[in-house]
DRENBA-619142 format. One record per residue (C-alpha): chain; x, y, z; residue in three letters. Coordinates in steps of 0.001 Angstrom, whole numbers, plus 500000, padded with zeros to 6 digits. Layout:
N
SITE   chain        u        v        w   res
SITE       A        X        Y        Z   ALA
...
//
This chain:
74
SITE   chain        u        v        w   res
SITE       A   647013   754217   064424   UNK
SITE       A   647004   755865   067767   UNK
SITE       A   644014   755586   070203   UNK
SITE       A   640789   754568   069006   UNK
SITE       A   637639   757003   068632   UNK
SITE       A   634106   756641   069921   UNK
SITE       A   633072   754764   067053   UNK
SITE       A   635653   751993   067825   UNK
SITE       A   634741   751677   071250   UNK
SITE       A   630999   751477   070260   UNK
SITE       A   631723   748746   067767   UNK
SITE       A   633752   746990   069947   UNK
SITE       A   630447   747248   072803   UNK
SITE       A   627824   746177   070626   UNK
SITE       A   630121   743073   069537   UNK
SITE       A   630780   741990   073309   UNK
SITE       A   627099   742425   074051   UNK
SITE       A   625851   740155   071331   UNK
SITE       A   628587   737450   072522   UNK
SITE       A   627401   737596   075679   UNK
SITE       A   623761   739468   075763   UNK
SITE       A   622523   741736   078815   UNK
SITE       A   621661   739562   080948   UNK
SITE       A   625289   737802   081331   UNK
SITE       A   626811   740979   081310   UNK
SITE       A   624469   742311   084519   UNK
SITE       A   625382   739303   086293   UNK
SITE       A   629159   739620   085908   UNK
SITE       A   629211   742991   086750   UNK
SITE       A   627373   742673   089699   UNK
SITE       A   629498   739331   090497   UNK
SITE       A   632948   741740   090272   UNK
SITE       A   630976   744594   092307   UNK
SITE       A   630213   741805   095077   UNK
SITE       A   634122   740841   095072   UNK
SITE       A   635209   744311   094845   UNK
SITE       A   632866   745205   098027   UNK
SITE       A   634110   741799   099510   UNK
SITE       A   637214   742792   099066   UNK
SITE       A   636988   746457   100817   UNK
SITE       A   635610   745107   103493   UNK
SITE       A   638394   742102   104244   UNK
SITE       A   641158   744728   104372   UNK
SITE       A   639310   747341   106247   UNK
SITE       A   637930   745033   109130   UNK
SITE       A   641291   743193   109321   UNK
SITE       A   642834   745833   111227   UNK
SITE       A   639764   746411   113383   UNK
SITE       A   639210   742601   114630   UNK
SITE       A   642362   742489   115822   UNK
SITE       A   642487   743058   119795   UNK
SITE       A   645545   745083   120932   UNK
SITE       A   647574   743307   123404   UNK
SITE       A   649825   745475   125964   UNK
SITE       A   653432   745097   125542   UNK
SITE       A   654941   742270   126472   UNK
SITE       A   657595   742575   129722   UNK
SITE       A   661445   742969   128874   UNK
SITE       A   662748   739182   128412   UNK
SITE       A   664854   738102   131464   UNK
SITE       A   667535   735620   131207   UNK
SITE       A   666794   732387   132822   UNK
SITE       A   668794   729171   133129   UNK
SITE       A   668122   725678   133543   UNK
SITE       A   670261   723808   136139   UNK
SITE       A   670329   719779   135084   UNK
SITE       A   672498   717002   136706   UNK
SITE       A   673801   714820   134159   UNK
SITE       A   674958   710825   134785   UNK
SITE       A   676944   709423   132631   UNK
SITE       A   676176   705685   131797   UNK
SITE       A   679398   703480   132107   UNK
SITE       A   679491   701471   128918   UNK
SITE       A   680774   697825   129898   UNK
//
């Protein structure tokens, strides 16, 4: 009951090839190499498009002097 043997695996081939036939199969495993390459590619160019800006300057304080007038209400 444990793994199964060559012969499973071979049964269990020939079954999902005559579901789907050759040709299918080809396409969809070139269709997952395409995403997997895709895929590479995103995450290794994502951290080389990326310009590196200097360091922004140290925050200073700044404050914002308004004169407020009150409206007498009649």
């Amino acid at each position: 009951m444990g793994s199964m043997s060559w012969i499973h695996w071979a049964i269990v081939l020939v079954v999902v090839i005559l579901i789907f036939g050759t040709k299918k199969l080809g396409n969809m495993g070139g269709d997952i190499g395409k995403a997997v390459k895709g895929f590479k590619d995103g995450v290794k160019g994502s951290d080389e498009d990326k310009p590196v800006a200097p360091p922004a300057p140290p925050a200073t304080p700044s404050t914002i002097d308004v004169d407020v007038k009150e409206k007498n209400k009649l």
